[in-house]
C-alpha positions in Angstrom: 38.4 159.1 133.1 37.2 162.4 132.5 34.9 164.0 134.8 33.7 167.0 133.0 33.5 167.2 129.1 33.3 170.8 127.9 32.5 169.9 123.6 32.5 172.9 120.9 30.6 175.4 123.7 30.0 178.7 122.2 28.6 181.7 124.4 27.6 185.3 122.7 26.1 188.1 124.1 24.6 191.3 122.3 26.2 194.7 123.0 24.3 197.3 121.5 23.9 196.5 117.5 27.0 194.5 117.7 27.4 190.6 119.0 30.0 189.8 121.8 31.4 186.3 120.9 32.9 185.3 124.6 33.4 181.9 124.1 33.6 179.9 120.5 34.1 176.3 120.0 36.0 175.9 123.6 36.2 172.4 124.5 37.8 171.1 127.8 38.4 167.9 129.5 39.1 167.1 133.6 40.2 164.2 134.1 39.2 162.3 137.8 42.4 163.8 140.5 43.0 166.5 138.1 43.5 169.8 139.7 43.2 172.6 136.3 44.2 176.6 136.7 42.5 178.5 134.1 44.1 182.0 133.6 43.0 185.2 131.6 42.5 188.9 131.9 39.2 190.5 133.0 36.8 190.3 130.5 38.1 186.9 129.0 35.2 185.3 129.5 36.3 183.1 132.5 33.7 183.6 134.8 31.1 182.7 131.8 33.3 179.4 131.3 32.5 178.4 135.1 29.4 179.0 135.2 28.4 177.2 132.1 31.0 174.1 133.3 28.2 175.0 137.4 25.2 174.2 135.2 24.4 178.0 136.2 24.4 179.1 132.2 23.4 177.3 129.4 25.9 177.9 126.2 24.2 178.9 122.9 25.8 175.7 121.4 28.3 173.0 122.5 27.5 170.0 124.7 28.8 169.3 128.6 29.2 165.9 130.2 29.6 165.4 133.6 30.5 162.5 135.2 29.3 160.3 132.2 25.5 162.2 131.8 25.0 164.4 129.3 23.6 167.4 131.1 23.1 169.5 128.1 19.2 169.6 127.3 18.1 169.0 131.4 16.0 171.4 132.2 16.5 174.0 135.1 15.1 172.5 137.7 16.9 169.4 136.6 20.4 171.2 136.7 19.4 172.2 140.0 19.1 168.6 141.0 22.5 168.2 139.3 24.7 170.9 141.1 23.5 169.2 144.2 24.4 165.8 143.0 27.7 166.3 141.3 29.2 169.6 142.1 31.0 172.0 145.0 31.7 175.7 144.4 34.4 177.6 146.2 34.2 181.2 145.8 36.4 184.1 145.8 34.6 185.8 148.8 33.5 182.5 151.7 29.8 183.7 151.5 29.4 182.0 155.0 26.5 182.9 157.1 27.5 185.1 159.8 24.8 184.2 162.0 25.2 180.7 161.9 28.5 178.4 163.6 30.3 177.1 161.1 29.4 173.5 161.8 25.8 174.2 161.7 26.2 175.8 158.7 28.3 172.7 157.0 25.7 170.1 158.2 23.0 172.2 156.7 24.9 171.8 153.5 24.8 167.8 154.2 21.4 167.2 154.6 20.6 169.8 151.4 22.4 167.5 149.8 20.3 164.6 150.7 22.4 162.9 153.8 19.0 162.3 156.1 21.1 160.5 159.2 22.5 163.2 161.8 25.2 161.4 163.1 26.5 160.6 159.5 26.6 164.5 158.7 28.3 165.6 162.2 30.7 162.5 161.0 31.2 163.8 157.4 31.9 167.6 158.3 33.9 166.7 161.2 36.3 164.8 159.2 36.9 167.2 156.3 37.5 170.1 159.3 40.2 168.0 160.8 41.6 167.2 157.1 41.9 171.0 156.6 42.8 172.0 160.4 40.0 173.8 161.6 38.1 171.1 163.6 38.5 173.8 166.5 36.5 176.3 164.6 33.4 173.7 164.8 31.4 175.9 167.2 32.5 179.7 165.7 30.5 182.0 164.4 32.6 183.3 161.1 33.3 186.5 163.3 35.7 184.5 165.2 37.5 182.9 162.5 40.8 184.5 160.3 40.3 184.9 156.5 42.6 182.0 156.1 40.0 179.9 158.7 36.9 181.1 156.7 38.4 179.9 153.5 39.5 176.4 154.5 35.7 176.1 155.9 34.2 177.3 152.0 36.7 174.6 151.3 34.8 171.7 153.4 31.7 173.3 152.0 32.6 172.7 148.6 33.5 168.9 148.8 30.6 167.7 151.5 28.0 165.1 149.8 31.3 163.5 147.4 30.6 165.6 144.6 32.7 164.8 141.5 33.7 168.3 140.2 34.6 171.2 142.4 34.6 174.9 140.8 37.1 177.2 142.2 36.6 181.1 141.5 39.2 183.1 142.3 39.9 181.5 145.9 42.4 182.8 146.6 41.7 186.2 145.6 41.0 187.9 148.7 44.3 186.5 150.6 47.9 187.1 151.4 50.3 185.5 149.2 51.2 183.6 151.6 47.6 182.3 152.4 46.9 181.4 149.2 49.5 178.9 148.7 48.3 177.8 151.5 44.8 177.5 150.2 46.0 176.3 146.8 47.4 173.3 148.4 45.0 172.3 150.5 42.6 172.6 147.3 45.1 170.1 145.7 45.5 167.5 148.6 41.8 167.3 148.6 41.4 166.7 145.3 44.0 164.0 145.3 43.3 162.1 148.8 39.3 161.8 147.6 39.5 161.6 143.4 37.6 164.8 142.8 38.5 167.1 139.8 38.7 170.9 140.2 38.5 173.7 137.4 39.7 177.1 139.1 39.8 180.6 137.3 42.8 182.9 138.7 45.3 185.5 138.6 47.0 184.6 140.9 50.3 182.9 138.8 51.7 182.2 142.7 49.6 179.2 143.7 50.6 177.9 139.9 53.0 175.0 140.9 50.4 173.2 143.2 48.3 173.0 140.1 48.6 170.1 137.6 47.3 171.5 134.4 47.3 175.3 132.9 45.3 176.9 130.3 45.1 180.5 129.4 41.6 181.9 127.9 42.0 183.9 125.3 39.8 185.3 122.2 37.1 182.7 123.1 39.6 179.5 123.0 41.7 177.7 125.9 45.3 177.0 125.1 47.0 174.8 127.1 50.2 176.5 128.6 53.5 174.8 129.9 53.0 174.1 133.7 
């Protein structure tokens, strides 16, 4: 089943007297387990792709789907509502809060997305720590962690409250080769053990093989590349 349907989106932007066409009639579909790599120079128009796909940028024409609703014509507030509901971001940089411990900080996220009962939140966050091997970082501040630590945490942050899509930009960016493969495959265990579907933007052609699907952007258009 597809999770996200990207239909005919066009994005434009004016530059001066002249129109910047980023993205024209793009249309995408993620399919529930499926783990997608988007590639493309700077300037492609990638980052505008995930943010339209995060309900963070409406397209000037096109239509998105997410798990089944037509999300298209909600307002903002409404797409607020949504990200909540349906979505997990992992960034390039953590962007954890380095005053808070990192379990605070993940329960937070938990009961912003609507889980009232303690207990069930210290549950939830606890289990995805232990999934991705940081359980022992539970009571650090991000100070304490390694860059490798603080990304497998933005992981757990990204799939607390069962979301259905996670967005991925750059993860790996900021990391050692050898840490993000490492990265890459936890990404893709996560998506397979709990059903989720993830759309990631890269550069990074290393952590390719732990991908399922590839598609390159290019001249406003994704074409799907060999994996």
């Amino acid at each position: 089943m597809a999770i996200i349907e990207l239909d005919n989106i066009g994005k434009s932007y004016a530059d001066g007297d002249e129109i910047h066409h980023v993205l024209s009639g793009l249309n995408l579909r993620v399919n529930n387990g499926e783990f997608v790599a988007i590639l493309g120079p700077s300037g492609s128009g990638k980052s505008t792709l995930l943010s339209i796909a995060g309900l963070l940028l409406s397209a000037d024409e096109g239509s998105i789907s997410i798990a089944g609703q037509d999300l298209t014509k909600l307002s903002q507030r409404q797409w607020t509502r949504k990200r909540l509901e349906l979505l997990g971001f992992i960034f390039q940089d953590h962007q954890l809060l380095p005053y808070m411990r990192i379990g605070d900080q993940l329960e937070l996220v938990a009961k912003l997305k609507g889980e009232k009962d303690k207990h069930k939140r210290h549950a939830e966050v606890l289990s995805l720590m232990t999934n991705l091997g940081i359980e022992e970082s539970y009571r650090k501040y991000p100070r304490q962690m390694s860059g490798g630590q603080k990304q497998r945490a933005a992981i757990a942050r990204a799939f607390i409250g069962n979301p259905q899509l996670i967005l991925a930009d750059e993860p790996t960016a900021s990391l050692d080769p050898d840490r993000g493969q490492e990265i890459a495959q936890l990404i893709s265990k996560e998506v397979k053990s709990t059903h989720k579907c993830t759309i990631m933007v890269t550069h990074d052609r290393s952590i390719l093989p732990y991908v399922d699907t590839i598609y390159e952007l290019k001249h406003g258009t994704l074409t799907r590349l060999a994996a």
